[in-house]
C-alpha positions as CSV (number, residue, x, y, z in Angstrom):
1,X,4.0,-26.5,82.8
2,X,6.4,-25.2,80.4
3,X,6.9,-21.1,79.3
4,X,4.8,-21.8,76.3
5,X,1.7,-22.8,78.2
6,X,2.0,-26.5,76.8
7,X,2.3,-28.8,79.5
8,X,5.2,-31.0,79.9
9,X,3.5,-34.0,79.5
10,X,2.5,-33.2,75.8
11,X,6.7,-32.9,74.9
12,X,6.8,-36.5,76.4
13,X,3.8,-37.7,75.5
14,X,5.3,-36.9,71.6
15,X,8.7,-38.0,72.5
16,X,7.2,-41.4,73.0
17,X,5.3,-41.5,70.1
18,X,8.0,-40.5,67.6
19,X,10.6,-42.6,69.2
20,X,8.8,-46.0,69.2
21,X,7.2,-45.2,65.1
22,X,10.8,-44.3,64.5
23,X,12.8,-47.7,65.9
24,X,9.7,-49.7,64.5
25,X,9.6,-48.0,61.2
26,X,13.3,-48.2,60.6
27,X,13.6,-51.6,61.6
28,X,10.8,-52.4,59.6
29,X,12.7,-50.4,56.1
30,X,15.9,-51.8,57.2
31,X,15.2,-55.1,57.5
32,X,13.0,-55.5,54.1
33,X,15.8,-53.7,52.6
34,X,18.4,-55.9,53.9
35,X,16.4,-58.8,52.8
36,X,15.6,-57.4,49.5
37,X,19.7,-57.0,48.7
38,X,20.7,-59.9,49.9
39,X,18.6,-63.2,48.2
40,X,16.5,-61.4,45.7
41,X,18.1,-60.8,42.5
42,X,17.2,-57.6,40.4
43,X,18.4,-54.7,38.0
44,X,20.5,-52.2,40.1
45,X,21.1,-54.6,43.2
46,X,24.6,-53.5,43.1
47,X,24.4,-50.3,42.7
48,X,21.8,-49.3,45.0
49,X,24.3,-51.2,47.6
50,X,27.4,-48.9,46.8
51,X,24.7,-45.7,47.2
52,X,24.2,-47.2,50.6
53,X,27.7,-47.9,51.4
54,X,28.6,-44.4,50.3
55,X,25.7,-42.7,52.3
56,X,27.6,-44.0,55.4
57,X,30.5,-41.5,54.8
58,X,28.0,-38.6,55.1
59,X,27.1,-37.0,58.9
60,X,23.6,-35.7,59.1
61,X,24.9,-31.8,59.6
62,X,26.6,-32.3,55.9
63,X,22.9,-33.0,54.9
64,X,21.0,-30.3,56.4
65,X,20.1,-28.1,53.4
66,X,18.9,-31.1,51.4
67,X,16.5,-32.7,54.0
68,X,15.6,-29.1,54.3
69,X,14.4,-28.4,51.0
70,X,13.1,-31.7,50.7
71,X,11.0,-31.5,53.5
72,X,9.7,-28.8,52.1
73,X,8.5,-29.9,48.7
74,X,6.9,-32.5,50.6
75,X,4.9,-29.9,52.8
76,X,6.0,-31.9,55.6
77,X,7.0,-29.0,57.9
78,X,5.1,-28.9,60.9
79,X,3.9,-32.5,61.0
80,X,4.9,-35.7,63.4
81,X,6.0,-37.2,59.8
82,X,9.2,-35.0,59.9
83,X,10.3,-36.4,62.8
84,X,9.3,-40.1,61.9
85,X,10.2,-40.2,58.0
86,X,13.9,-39.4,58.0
87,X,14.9,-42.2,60.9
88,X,13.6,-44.4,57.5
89,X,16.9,-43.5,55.9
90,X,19.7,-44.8,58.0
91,X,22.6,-46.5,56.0
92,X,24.1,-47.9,58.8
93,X,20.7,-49.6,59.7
94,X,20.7,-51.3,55.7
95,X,24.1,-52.0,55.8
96,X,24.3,-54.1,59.1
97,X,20.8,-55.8,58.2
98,X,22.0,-56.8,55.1
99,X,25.6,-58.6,56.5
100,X,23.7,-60.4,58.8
101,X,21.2,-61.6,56.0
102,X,23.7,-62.9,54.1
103,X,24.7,-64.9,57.3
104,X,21.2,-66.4,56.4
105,X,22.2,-70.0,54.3
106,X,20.9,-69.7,51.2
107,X,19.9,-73.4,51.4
108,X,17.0,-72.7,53.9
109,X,15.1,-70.0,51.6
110,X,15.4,-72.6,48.6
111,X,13.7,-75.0,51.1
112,X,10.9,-72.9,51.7
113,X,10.6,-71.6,48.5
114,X,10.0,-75.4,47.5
115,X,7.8,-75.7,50.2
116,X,5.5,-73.4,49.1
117,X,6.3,-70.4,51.1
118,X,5.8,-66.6,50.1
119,X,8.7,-64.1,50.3
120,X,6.9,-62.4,53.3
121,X,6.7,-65.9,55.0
122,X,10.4,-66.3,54.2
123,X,11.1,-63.0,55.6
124,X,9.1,-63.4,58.8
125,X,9.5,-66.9,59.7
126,X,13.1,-67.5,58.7
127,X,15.1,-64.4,57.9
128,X,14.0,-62.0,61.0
129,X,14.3,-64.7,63.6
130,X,18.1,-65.5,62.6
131,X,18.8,-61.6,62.3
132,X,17.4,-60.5,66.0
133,X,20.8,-59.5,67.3
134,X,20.9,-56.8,64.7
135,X,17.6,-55.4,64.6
136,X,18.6,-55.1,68.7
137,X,21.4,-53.4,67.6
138,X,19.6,-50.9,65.2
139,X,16.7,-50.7,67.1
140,X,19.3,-49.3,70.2
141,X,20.9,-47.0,67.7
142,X,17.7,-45.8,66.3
143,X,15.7,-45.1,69.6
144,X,19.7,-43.6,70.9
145,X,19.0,-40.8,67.6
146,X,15.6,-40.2,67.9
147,X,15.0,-40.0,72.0
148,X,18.2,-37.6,71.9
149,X,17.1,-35.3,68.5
150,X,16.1,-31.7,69.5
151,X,17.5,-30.4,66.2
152,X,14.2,-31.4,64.1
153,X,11.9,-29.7,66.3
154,X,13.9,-26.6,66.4
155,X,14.1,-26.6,62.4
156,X,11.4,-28.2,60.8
157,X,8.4,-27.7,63.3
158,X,6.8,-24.3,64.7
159,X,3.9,-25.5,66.5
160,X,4.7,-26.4,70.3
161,X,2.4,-28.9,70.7
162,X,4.3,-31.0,68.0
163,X,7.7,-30.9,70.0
164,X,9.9,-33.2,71.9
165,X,11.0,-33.7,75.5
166,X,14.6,-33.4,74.3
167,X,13.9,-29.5,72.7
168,X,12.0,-28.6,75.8
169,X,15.2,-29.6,77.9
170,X,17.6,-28.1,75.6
171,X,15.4,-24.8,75.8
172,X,14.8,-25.0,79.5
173,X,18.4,-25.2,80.2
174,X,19.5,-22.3,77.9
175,X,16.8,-20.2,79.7
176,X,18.1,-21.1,83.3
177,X,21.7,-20.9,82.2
178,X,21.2,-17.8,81.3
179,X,18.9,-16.3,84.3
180,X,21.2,-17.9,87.1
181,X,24.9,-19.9,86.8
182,X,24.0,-22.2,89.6
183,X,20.9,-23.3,88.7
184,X,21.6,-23.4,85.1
185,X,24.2,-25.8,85.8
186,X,21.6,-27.7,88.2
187,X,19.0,-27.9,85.6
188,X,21.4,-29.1,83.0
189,X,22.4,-32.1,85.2
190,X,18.7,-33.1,85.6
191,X,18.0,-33.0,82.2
192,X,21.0,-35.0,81.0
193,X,20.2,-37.6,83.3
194,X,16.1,-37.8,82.2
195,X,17.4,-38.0,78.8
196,X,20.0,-40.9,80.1
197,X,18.1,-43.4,81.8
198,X,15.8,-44.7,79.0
199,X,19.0,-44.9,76.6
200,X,20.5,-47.1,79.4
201,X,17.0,-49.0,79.9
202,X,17.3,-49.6,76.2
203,X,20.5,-51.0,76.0
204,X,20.4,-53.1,79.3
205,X,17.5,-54.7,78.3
206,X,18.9,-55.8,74.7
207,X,22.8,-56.1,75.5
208,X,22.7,-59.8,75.2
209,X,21.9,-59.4,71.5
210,X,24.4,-56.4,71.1
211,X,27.3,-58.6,72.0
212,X,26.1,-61.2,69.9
213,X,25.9,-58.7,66.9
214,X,29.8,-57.8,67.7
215,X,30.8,-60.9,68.3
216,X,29.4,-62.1,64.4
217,X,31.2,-58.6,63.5
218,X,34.5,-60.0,64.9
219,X,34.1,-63.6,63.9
220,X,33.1,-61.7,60.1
């Protein structure tokens, strides 16, 4: 049980939730995007591209203030959508998808096309099978942000029951460290390593398709 009086269970119980919306979600956006910018043809292709390509430059501190007010307007404080909606934006997540699509020969989607197949059976049958080691990839990076993200529940959300496991380590720590050196630094340990182990899962379980995303990187 934590100080609050919500039990422990509830912070990982949400942790869970939001993490496995957000890597689904994003790969989901990222991959319809990706798709979208590299064999469709449309107004603004390019340029919408280049707004991704510079969005890479930015670090999520430089964007506080904005998401802030955003989240705002959109009455979205308070909610499990502001932990969920802004894993939708990831550049690096578009970018990566769309390089690999391109890998996709164009000569394939024409054949389906003349088949008779839909844009969501090219994109489900053809494109997402041939661009699994990046979705591993971003779905590694993705769950790596969300499981680890303490920061949204400290500023966008005031009801405990809607927090994560990571803010109710980060708090418990603080608290100890500051009651008692020894156990602080105890407590601190423990809670780096809970937060560890599923990261590790994650990427032991998908490795084979990491290093076949940086091996297309370094044949690219």
């Amino acid at each position: 049980m934590s100080t609050s009086g919500v039990p422990v269970s509830r912070y990982l119980f949400n942790s869970v939730l939001i993490t496995a919306a957000s890597v689904a979600a994003s790969i989901l956006v990222s991959t319809a995007a990706a798709y979208a910018l590299s064999k469709k043809r449309f107004k603004l292709k390019k340029t919408l591209f280049a707004i991704n390509t510079v969005a890479l430059m930015f670090v999520p501190i430089a964007v506080t203030i904005p998401r802030f007010l955003v989240i705002v307007r959109l009455h979205l404080m308070d909610s499990f959508l502001v932990h969920i909606l802004p894993a939708l934006v990831m550049p690096v997540g578009v970018f990566l998808m769309k390089q690999f699509t391109d890998g996709v020969p164009d000569e394939v989607i024409e054949a389906a096309q003349i088949d008779g197949a839909s844009d969501l059976d090219i994109y489900w049958r053809i494109v997402l099978p041939m661009i699994k080691p990046a979705i591993a990839t971003i779905a590694i990076l993705t769950f790596q942000a969300t499981w680890n993200n303490a920061d949204t529940s400290a500023l966008y959300i005031n009801n405990e029951t809607l927090k994560t496991f990571a803010f109710y380590l980060t708090t418990l720590t603080s608290t100890a460290s500051g009651a008692n050196i020894v156990a602080g630094q105890g407590l601190a340990a423990a809670a780096t390593l809970i937060m560890f182990v599923p990261n590790l899962l994650m990427f032991i379980f998908l490795q084979s398709q990491v290093m076949s995303t940086m091996s297309h990187s370094g044949i690219k």
